[in-house]
C-alpha positions as CSV (number, residue, x, y, z in Angstrom):
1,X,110.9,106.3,93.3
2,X,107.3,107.7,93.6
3,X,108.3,110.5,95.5
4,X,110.3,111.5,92.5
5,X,107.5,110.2,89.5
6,X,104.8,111.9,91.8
7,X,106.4,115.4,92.5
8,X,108.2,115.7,88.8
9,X,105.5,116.0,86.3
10,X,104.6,119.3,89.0
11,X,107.9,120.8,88.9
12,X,107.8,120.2,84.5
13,X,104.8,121.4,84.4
14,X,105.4,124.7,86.0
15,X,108.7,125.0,84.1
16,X,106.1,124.4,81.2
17,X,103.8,126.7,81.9
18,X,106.3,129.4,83.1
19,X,108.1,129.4,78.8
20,X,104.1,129.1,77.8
21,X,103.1,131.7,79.3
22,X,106.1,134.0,77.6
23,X,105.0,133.4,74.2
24,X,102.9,135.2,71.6
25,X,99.2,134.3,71.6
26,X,99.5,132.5,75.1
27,X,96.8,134.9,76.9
28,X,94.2,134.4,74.5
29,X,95.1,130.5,74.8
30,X,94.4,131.5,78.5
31,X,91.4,134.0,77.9
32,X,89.9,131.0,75.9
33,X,90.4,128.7,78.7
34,X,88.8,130.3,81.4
35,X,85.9,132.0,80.1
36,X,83.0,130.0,80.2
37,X,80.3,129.3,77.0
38,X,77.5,129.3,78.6
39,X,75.4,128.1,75.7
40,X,77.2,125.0,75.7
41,X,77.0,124.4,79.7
42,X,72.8,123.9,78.9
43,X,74.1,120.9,77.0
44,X,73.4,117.4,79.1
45,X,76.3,115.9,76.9
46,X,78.7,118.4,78.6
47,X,77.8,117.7,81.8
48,X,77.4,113.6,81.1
49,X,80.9,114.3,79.9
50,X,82.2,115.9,82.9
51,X,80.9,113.5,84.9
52,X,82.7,111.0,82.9
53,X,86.0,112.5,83.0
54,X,85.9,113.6,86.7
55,X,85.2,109.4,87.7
56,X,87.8,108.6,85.1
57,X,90.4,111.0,86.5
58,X,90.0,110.2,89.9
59,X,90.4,106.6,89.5
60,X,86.8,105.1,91.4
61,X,85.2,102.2,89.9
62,X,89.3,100.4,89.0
63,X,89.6,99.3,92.4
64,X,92.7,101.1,93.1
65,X,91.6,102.8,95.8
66,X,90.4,99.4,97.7
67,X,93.7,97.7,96.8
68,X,95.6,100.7,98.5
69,X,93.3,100.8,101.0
70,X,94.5,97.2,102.4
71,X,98.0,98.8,103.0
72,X,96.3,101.5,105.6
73,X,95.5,101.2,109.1
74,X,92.4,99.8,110.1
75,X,91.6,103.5,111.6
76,X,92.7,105.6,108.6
77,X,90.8,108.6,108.0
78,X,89.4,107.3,104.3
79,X,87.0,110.7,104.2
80,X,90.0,112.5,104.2
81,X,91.8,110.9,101.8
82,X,89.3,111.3,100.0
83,X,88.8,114.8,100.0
84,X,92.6,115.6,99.4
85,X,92.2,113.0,96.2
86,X,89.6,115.1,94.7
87,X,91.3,118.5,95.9
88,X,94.8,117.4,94.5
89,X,92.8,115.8,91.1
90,X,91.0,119.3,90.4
91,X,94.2,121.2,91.3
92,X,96.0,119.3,88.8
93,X,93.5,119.7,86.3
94,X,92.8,123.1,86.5
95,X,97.1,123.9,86.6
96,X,97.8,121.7,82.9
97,X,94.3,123.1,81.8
98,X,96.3,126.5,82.2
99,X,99.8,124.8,80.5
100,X,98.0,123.4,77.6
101,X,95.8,126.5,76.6
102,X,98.9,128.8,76.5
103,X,100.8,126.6,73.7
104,X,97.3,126.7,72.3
105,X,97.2,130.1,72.1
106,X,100.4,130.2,71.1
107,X,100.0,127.0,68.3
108,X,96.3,129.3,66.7
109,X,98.1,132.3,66.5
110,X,101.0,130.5,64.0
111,X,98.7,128.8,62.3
112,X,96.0,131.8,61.8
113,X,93.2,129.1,63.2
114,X,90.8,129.2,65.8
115,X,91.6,127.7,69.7
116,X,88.8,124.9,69.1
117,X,90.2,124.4,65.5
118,X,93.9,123.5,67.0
119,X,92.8,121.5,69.7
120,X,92.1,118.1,69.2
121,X,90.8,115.3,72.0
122,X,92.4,112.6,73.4
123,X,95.6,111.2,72.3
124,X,96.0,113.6,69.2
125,X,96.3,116.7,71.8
126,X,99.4,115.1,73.8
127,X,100.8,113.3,71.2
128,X,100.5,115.5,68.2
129,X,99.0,119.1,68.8
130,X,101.6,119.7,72.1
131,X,104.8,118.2,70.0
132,X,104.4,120.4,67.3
133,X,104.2,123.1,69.7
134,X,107.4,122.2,70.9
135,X,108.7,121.9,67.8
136,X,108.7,125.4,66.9
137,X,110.3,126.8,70.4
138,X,114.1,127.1,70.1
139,X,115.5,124.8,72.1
140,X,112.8,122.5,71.0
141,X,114.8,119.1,71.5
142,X,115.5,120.1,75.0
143,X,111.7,120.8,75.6
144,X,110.5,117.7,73.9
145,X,113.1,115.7,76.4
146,X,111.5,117.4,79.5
147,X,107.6,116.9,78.0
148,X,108.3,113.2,77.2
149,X,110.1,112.3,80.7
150,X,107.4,114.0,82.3
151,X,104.8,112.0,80.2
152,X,107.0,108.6,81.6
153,X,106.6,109.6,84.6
154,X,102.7,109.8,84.7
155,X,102.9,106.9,83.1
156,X,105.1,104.6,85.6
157,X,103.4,106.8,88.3
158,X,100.0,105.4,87.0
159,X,101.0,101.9,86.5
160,X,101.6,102.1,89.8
């Protein structure tokens, strides 16, 4: 089962991305994404913030990663693991960082607002914000089937 929960929200995500990427306003979703603002990166909050996120995201501090640790051998390579845990985490970031901003894009452009103006943090981005994205794509039942079972899977995937 978590070969399936752990690989799937990949191959959605590309699928995603891939019908993101085709629609009108997607590159300046994109363009927004990656260029930096440099006056906010002298901010301490941004950085306090990142710092934040990055030991949320990689799970230290729940005790996951000692509870799965008592299923390795007593030899396992933990410095490894842990690198590939923070190489897969960034990757992952980065690649929806890349999904979202394209229906971003896509969302300011139909609603004449600004990128930061569409956006919305936490839940309200996933769960309001991508959905209405959705909503507008033909197709747009069949799209918010694969978006939901993907967010089921990160969720029984993280439960786990």
């Amino acid at each position: 089962v978590v070969y399936v929960t752990a690989t799937l929200p990949y191959v959605i995500m590309t699928i995603l991305l891939v019908r993101g990427v085709l629609l009108p306003g997607a590159g300046d979703g994109i363009r927004y994404f990656i260029t930096p603002n440099i006056d906010r990166l002298r901010k301490p909050k941004v950085w306090i913030d990142a710092a934040v996120q990055i030991f949320f995201s990689v799970g230290s501090g729940f005790g996951t990663h000692i509870a799965y640790a008592s299923y390795n051998k007593f030899h396992n390579d933990c410095k490894r693991d842990c690198i590939i845990t923070v190489i897969v985490n960034s990757f992952t970031s980065i690649f929806s960082g890349f999904v979202i901003f394209s229906y971003l894009g896509y969302m300011s452009l139909k609603t004449n607002k600004e990128i930061d103006k569409v956006a919305t943090e936490g839940p309200g981005l996933v769960f309001i914000v991508y959905p209405e994205a959705i909503a507008t794509l033909p197709g747009s039942v069949g799209w918010a089937v694969i978006f939901f079972f993907m967010l089921l899977a990160l969720g029984l995937d993280s439960a786990v």
